[in-house]
N, CA, C and O atoms as CSV, one atom per row, in Angstrom:
chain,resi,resn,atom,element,x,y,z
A,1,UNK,N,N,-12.102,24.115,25.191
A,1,UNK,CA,C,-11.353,23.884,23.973
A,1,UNK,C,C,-9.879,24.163,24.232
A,1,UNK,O,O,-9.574,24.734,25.279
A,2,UNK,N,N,-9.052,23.847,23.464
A,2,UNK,CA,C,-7.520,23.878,23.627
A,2,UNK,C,C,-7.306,25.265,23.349
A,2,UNK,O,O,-8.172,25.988,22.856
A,3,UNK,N,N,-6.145,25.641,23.666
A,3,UNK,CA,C,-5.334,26.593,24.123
A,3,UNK,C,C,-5.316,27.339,22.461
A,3,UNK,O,O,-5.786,27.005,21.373
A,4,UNK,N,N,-4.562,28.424,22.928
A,4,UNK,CA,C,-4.266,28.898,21.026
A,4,UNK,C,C,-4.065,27.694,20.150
A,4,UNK,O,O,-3.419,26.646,20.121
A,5,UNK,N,N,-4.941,28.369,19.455
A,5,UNK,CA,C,-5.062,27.877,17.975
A,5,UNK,C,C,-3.930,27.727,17.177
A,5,UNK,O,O,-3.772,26.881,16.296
A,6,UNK,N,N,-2.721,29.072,17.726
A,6,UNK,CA,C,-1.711,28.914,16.735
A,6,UNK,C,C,-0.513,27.726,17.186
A,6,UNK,O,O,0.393,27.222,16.524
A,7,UNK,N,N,-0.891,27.552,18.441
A,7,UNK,CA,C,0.377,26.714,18.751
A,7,UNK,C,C,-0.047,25.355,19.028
A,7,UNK,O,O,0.720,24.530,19.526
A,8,UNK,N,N,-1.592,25.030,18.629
A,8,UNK,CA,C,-1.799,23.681,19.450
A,8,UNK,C,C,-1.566,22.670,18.973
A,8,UNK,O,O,-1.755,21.650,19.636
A,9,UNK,N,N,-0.984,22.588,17.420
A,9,UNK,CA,C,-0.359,21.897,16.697
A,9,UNK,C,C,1.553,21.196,17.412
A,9,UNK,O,O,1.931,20.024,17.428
A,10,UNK,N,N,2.079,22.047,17.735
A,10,UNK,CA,C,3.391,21.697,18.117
A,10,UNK,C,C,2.783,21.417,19.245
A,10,UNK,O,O,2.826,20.204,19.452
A,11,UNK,N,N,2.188,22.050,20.138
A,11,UNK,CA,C,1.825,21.655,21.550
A,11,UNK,C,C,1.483,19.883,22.027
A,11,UNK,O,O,1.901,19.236,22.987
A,12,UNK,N,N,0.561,19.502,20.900
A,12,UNK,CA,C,0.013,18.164,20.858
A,12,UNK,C,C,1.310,17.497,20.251
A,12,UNK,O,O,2.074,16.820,20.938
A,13,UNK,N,N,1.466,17.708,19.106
A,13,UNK,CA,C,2.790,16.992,18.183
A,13,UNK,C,C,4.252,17.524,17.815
A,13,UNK,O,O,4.705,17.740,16.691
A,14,UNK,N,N,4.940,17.695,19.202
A,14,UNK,CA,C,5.779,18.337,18.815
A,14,UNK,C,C,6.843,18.199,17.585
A,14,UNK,O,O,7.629,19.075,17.225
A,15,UNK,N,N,6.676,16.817,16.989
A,15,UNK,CA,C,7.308,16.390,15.886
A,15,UNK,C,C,7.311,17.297,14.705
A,15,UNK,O,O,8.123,17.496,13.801
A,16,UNK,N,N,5.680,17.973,15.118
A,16,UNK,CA,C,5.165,19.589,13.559
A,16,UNK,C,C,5.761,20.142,13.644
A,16,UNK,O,O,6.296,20.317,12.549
A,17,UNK,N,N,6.361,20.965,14.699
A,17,UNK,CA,C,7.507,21.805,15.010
A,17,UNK,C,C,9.272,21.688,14.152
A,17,UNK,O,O,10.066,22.543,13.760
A,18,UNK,N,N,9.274,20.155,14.161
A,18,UNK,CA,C,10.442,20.393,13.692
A,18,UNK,C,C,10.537,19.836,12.234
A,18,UNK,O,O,11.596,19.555,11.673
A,19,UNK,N,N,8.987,19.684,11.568
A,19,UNK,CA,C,8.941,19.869,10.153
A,19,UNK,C,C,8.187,20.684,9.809
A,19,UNK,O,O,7.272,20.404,9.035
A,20,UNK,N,N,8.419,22.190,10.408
A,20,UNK,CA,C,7.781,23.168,10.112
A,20,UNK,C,C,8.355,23.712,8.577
A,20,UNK,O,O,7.626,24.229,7.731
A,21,UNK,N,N,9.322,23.555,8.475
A,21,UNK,CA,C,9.514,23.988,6.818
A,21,UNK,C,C,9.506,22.964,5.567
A,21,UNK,O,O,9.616,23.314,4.392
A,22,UNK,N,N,9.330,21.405,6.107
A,22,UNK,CA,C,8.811,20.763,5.101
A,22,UNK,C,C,7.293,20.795,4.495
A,22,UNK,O,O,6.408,21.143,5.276
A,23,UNK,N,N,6.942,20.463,3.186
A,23,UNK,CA,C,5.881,19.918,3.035
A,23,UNK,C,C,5.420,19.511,2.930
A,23,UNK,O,O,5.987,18.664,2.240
A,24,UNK,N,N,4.094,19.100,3.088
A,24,UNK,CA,C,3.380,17.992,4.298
A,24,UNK,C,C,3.621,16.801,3.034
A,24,UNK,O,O,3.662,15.636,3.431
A,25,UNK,N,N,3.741,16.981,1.903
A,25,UNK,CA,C,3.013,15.517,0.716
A,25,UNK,C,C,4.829,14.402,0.854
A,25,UNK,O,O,4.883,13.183,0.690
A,26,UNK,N,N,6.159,15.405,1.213
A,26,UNK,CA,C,7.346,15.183,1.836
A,26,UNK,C,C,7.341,13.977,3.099
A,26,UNK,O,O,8.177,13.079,3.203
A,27,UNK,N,N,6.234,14.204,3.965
A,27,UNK,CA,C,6.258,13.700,5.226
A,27,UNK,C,C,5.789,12.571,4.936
A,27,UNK,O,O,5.230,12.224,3.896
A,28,UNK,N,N,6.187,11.534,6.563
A,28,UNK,CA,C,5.606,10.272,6.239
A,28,UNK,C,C,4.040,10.065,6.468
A,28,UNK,O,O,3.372,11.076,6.686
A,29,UNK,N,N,3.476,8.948,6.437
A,29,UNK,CA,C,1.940,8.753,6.646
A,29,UNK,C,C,1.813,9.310,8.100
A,29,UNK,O,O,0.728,9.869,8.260
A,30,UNK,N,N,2.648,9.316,9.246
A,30,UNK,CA,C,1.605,9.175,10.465
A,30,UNK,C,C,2.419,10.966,11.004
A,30,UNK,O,O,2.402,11.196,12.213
A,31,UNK,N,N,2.762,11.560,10.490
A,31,UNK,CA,C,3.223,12.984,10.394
A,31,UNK,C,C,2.320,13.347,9.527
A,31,UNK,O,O,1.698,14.319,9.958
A,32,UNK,N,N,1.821,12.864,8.070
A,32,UNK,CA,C,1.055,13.930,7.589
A,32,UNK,C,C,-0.509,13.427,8.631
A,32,UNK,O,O,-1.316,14.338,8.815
A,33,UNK,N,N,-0.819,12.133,9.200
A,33,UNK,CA,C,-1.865,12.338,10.239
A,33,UNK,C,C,-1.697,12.906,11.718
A,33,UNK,O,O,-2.201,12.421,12.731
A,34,UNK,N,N,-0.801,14.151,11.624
A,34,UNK,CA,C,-0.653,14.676,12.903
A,34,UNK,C,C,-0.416,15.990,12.408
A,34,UNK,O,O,-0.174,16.941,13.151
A,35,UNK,N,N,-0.487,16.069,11.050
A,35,UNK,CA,C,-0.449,17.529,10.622
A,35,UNK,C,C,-1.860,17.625,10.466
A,35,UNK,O,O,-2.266,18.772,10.658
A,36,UNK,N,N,-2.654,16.875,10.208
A,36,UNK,CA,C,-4.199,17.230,9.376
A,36,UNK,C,C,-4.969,17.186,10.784
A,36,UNK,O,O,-5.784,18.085,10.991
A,37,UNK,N,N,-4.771,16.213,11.761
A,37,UNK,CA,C,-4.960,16.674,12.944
A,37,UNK,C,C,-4.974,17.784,13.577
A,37,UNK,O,O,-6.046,18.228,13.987
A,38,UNK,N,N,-3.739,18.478,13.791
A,38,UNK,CA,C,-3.631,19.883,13.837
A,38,UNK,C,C,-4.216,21.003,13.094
A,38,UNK,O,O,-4.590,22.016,13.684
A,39,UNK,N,N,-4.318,20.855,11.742
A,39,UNK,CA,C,-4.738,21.731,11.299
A,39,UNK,C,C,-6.174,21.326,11.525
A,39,UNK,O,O,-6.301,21.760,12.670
A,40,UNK,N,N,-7.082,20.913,11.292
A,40,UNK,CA,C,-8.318,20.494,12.398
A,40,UNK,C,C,-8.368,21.236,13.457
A,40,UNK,O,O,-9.387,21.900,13.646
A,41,UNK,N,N,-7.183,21.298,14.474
A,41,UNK,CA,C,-7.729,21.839,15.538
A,41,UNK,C,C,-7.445,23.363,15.760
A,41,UNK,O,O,-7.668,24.174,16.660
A,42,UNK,N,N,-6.791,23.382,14.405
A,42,UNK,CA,C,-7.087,25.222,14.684
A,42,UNK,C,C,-8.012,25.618,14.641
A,42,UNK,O,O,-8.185,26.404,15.573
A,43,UNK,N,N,-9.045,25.499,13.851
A,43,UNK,CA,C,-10.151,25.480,13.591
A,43,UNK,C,C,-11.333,25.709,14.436
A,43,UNK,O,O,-12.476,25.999,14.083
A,44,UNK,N,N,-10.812,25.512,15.715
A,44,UNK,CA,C,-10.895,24.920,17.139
A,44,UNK,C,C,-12.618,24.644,16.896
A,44,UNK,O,O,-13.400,25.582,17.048
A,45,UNK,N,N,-13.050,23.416,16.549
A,45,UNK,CA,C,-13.905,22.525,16.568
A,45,UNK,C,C,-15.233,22.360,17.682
A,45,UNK,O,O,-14.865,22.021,18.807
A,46,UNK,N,N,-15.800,22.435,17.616
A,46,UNK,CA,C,-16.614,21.552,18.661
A,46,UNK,C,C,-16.615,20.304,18.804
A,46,UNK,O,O,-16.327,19.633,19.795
A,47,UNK,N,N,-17.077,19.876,17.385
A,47,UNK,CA,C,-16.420,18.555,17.092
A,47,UNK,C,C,-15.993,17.877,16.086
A,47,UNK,O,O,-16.483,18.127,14.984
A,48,UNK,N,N,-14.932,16.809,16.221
A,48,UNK,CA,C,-14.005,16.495,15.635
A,48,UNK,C,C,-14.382,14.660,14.932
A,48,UNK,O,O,-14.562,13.619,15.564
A,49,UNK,N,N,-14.382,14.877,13.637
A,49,UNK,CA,C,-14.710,13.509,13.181
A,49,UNK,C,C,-13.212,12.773,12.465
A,49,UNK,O,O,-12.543,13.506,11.736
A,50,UNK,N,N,-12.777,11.452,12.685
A,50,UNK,CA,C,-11.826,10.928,12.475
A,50,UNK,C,C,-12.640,9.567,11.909
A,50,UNK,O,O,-13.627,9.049,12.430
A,51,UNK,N,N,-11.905,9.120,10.634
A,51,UNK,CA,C,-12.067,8.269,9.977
A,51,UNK,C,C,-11.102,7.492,10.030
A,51,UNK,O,O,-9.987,7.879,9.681
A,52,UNK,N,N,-11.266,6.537,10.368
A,52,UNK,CA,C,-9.878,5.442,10.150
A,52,UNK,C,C,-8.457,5.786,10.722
A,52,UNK,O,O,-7.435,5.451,10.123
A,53,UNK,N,N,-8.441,6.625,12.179
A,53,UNK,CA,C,-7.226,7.497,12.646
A,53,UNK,C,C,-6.055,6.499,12.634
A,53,UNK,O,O,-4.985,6.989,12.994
A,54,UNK,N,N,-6.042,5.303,12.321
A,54,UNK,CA,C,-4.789,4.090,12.377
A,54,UNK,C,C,-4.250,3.850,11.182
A,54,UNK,O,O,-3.085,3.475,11.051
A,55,UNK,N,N,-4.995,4.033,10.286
A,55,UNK,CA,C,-4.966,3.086,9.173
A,55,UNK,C,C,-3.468,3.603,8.288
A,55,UNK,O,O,-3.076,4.713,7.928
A,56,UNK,N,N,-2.889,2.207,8.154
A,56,UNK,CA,C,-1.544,2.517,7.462
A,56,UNK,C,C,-0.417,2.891,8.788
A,56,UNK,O,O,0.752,2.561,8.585
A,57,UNK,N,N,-0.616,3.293,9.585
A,57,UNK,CA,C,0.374,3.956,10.511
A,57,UNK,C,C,0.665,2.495,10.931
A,57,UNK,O,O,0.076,1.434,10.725
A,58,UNK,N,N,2.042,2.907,11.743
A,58,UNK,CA,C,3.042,1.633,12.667
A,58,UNK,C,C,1.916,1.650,14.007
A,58,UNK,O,O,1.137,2.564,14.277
A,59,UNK,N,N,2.129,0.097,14.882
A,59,UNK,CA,C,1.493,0.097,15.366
A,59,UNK,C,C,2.435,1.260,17.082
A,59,UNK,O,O,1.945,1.431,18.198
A,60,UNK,N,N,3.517,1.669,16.658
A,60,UNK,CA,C,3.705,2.721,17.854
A,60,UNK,C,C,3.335,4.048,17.074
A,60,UNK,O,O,2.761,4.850,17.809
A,61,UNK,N,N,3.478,4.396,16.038
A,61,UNK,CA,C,2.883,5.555,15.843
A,61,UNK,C,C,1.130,5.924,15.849
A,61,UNK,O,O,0.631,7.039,15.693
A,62,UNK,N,N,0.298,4.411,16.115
A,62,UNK,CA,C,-0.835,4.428,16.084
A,62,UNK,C,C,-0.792,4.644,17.432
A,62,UNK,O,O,-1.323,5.748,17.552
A,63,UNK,N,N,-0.488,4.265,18.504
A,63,UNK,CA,C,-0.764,4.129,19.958
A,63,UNK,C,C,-0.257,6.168,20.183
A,63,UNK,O,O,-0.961,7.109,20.549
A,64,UNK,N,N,0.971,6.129,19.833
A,64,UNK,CA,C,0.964,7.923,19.928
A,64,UNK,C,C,0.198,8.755,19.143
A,64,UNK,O,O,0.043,9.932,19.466
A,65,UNK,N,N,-0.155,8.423,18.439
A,65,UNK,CA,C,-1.984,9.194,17.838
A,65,UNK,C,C,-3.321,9.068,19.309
A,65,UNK,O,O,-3.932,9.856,20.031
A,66,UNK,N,N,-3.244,7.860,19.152
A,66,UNK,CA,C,-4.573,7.398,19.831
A,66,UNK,C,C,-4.214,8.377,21.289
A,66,UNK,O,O,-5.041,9.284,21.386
A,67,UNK,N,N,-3.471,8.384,22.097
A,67,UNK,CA,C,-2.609,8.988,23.157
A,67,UNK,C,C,-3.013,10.327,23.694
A,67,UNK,O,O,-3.302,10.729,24.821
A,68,UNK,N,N,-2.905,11.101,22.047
A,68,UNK,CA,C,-3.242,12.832,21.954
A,68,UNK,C,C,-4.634,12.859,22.358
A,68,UNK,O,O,-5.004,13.731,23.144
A,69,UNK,N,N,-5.346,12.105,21.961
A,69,UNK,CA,C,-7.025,11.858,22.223
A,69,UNK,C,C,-7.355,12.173,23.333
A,69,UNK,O,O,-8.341,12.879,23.540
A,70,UNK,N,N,-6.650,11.744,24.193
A,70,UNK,CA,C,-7.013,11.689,25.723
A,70,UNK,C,C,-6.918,13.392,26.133
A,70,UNK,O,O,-7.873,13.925,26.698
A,71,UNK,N,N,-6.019,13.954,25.884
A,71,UNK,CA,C,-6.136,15.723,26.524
A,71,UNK,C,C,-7.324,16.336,25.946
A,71,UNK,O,O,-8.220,16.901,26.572
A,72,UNK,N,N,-7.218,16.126,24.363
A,72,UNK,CA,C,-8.977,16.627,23.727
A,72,UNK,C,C,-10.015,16.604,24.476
A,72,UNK,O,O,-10.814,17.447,24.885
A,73,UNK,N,N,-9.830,15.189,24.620
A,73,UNK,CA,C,-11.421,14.885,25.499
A,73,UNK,C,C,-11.320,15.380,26.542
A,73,UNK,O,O,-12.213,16.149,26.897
A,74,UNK,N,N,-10.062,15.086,27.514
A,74,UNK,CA,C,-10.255,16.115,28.545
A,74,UNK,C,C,-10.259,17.516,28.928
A,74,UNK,O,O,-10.183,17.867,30.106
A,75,UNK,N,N,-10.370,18.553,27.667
A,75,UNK,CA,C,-10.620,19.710,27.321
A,75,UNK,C,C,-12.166,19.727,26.999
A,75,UNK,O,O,-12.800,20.783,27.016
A,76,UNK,N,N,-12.576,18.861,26.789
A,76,UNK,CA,C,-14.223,18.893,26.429
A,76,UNK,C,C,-14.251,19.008,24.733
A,76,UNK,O,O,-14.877,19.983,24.317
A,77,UNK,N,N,-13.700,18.203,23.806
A,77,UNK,CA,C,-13.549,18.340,22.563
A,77,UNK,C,C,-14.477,17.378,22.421
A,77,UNK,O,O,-14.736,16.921,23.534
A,78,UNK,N,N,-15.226,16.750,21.394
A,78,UNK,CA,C,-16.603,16.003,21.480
A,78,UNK,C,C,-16.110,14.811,20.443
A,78,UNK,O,O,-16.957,13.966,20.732
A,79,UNK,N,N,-15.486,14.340,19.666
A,79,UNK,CA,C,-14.966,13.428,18.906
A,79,UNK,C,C,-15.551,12.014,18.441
A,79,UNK,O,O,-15.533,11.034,19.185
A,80,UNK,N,N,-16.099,11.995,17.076
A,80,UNK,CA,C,-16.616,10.971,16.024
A,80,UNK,C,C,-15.506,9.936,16.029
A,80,UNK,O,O,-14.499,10.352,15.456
A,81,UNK,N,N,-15.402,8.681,16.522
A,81,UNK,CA,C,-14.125,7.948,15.950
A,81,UNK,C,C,-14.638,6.672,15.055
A,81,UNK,O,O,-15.095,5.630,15.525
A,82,UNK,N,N,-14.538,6.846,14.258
A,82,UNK,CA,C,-14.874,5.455,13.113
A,82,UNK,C,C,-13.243,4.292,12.852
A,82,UNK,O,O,-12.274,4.527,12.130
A,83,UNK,N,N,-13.490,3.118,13.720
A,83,UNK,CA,C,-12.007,2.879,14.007
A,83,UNK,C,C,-12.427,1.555,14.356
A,83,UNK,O,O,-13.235,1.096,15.164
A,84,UNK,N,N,-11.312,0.876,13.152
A,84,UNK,CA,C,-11.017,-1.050,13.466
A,84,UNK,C,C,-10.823,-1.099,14.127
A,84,UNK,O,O,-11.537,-1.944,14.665
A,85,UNK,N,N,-9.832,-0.518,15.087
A,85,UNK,CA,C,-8.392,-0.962,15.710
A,85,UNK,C,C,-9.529,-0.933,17.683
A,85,UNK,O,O,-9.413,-0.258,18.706
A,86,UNK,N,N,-10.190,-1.721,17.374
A,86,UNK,CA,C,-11.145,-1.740,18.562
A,86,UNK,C,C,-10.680,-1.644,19.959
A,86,UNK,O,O,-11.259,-0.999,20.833
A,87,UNK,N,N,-9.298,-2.515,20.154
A,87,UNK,CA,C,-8.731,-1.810,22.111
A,87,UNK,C,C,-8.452,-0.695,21.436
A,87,UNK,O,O,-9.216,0.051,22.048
A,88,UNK,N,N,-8.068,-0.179,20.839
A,88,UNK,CA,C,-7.800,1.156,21.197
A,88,UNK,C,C,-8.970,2.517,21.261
A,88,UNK,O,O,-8.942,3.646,21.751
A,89,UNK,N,N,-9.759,1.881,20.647
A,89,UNK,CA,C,-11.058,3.078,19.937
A,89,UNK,C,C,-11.874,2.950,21.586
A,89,UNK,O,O,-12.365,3.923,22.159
A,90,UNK,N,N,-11.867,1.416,22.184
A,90,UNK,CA,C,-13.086,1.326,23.327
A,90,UNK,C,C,-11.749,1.974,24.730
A,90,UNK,O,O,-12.115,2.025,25.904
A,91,UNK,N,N,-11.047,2.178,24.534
A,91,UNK,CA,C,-9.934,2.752,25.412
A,91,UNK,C,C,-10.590,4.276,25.389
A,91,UNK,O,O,-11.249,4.659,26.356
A,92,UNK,N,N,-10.483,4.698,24.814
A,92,UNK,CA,C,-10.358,6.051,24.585
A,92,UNK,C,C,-11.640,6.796,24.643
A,92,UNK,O,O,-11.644,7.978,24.988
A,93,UNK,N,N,-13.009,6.006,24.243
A,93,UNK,CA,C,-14.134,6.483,24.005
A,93,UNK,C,C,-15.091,6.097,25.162
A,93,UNK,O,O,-14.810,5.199,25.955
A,94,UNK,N,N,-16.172,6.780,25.215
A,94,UNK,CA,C,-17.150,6.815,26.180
A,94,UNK,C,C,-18.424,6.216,25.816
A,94,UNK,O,O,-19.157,5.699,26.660
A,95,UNK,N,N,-18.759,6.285,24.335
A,95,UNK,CA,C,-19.910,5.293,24.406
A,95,UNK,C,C,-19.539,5.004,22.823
A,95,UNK,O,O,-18.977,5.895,22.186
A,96,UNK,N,N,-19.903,3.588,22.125
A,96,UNK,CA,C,-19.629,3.247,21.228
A,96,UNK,C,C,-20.583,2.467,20.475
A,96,UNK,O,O,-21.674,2.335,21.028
A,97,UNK,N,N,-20.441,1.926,19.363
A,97,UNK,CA,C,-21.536,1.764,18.566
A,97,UNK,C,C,-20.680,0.507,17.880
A,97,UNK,O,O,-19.472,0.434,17.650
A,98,UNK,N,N,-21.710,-0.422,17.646
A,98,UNK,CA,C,-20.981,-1.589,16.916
A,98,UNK,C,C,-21.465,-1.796,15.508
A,98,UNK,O,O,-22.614,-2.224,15.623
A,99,UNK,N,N,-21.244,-1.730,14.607
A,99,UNK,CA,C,-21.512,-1.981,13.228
A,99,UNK,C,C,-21.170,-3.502,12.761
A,99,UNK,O,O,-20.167,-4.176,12.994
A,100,UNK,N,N,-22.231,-3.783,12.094
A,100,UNK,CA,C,-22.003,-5.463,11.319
A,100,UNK,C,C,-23.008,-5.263,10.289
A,100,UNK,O,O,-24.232,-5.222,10.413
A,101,UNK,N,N,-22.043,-5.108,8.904
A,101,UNK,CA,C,-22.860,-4.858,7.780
A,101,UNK,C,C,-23.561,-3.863,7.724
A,101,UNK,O,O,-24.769,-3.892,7.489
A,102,UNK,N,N,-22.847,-2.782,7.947
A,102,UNK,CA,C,-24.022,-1.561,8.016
A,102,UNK,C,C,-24.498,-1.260,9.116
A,102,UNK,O,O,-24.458,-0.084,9.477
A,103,UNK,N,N,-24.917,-1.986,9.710
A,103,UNK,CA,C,-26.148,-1.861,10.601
A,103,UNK,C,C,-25.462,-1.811,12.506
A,103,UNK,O,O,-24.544,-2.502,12.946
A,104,UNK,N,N,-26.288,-0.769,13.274
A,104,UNK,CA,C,-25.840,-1.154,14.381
A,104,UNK,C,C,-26.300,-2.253,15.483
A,104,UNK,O,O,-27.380,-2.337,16.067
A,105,UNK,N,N,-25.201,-3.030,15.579
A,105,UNK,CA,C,-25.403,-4.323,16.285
A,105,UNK,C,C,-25.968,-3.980,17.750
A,105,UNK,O,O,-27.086,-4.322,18.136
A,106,UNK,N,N,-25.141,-3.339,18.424
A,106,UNK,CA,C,-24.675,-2.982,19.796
A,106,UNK,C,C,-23.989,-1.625,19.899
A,106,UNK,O,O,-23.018,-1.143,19.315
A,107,UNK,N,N,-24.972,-1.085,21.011
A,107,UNK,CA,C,-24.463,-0.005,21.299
A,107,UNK,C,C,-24.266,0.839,23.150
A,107,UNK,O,O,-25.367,0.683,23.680
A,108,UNK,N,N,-23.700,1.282,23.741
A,108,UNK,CA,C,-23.540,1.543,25.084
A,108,UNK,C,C,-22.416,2.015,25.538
A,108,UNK,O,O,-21.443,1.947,24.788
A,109,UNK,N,N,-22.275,2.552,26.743
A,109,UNK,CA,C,-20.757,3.113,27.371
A,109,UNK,C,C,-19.450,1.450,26.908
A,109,UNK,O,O,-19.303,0.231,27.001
A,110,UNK,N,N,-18.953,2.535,26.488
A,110,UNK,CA,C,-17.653,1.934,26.011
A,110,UNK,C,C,-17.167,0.396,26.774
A,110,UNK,O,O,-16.957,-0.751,26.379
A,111,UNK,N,N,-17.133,1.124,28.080
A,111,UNK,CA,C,-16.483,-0.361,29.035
A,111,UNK,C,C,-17.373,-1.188,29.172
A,111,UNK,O,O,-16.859,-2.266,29.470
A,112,UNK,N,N,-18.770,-1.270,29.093
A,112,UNK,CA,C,-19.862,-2.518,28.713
A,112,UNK,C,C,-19.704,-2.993,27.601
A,112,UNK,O,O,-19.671,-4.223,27.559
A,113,UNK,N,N,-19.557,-2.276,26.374
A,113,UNK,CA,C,-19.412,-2.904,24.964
A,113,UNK,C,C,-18.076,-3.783,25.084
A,113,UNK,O,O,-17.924,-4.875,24.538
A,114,UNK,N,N,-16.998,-3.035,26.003
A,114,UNK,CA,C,-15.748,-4.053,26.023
A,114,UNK,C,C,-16.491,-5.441,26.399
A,114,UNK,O,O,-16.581,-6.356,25.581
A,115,UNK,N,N,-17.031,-5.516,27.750
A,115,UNK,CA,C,-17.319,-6.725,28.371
A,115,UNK,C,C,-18.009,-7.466,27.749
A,115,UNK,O,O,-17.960,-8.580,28.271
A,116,UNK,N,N,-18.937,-7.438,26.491
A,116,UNK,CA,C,-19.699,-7.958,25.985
A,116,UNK,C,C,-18.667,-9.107,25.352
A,116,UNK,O,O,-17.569,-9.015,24.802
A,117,UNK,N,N,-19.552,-10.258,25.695
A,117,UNK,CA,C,-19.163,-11.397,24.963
A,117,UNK,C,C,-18.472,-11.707,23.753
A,117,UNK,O,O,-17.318,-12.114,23.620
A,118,UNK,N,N,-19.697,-11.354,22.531
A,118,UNK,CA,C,-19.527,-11.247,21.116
A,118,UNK,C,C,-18.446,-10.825,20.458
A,118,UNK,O,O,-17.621,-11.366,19.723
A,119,UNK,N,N,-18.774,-8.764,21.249
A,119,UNK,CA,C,-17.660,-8.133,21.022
A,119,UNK,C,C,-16.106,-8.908,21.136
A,119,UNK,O,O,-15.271,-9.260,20.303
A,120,UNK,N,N,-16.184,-8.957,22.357
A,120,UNK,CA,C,-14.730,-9.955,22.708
A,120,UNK,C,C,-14.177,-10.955,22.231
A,120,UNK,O,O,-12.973,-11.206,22.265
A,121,UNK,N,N,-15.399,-11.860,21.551
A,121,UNK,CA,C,-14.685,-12.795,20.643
A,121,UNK,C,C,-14.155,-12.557,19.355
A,121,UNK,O,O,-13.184,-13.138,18.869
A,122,UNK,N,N,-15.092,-11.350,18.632
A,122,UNK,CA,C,-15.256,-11.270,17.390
A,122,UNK,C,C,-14.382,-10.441,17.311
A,122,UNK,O,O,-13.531,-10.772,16.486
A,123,UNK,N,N,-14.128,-9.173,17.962
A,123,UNK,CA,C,-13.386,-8.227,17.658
A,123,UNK,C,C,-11.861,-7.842,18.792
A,123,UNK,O,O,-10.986,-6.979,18.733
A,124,UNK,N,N,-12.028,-8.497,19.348
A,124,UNK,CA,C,-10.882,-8.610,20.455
A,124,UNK,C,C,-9.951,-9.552,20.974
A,124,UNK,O,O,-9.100,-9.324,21.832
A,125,UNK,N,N,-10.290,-11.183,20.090
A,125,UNK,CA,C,-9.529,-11.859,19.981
A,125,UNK,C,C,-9.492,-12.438,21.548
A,125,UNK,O,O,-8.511,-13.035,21.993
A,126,UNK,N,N,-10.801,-12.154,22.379
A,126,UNK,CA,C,-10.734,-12.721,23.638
A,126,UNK,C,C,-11.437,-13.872,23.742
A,126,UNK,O,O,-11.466,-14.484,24.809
């Protein structure tokens, strides 16, 4: 798990740091999703569920969200990602699950679900 609890907020986002005396309802959308992030990981988690981690954000403030992901996991943080934004979710994740209407379509290590056909047409614009 990550390092102190008290600092792993600026550590990951150093942007928290320098709106440490604003408050959070003040901040924009993809600052208050890097504050709720943080405060999440004080918590220090086993594991971590994210709903929609893009949604509304710019597409560079989505890519520097998605970004932080990568040290978590490589700390051994265990992470739920429920996420449109499909290159980025099959980037980042290790095994994934495909939903159509509810239901799971397809499921397997991440970089097979990339290669899959369907996937690629339907959701990847390949």
């Amino acid at each position: 798990m990550p390092k102190s609890s008290n600092s792993i907020g600026v550590d990951i986002f150093p942007r928290i740091k320098e709106r440490v005396n604003q408050q959070a309802r003040t901040m924009s959308g993809g600052e208050q999703q890097m504050l709720a992030v943080a405060c999440s990981l004080m918590a220090e988690p086993r594991l971590l569920m994210f709903d929609e981690l893009s949604l509304g954000l710019s597409p560079v403030l989505t890519l520097s969200l998605f970004e932080t992901l990568r040290p978590l996991k490589a700390e051994g943080l265990t992470m739920l990602l429920v996420e449109q934004n499909v290159h980025l979710a099959l980037a980042v994740c290790d095994y994934a699950f495909v939903l159509t209407e509810g239901r799971i379509t397809l499921e397997g290590e991440a970089r097979t679900v990339a290669r899959n056909e369907a996937v690629r047409k339907a959701y990847l614009g390949i």
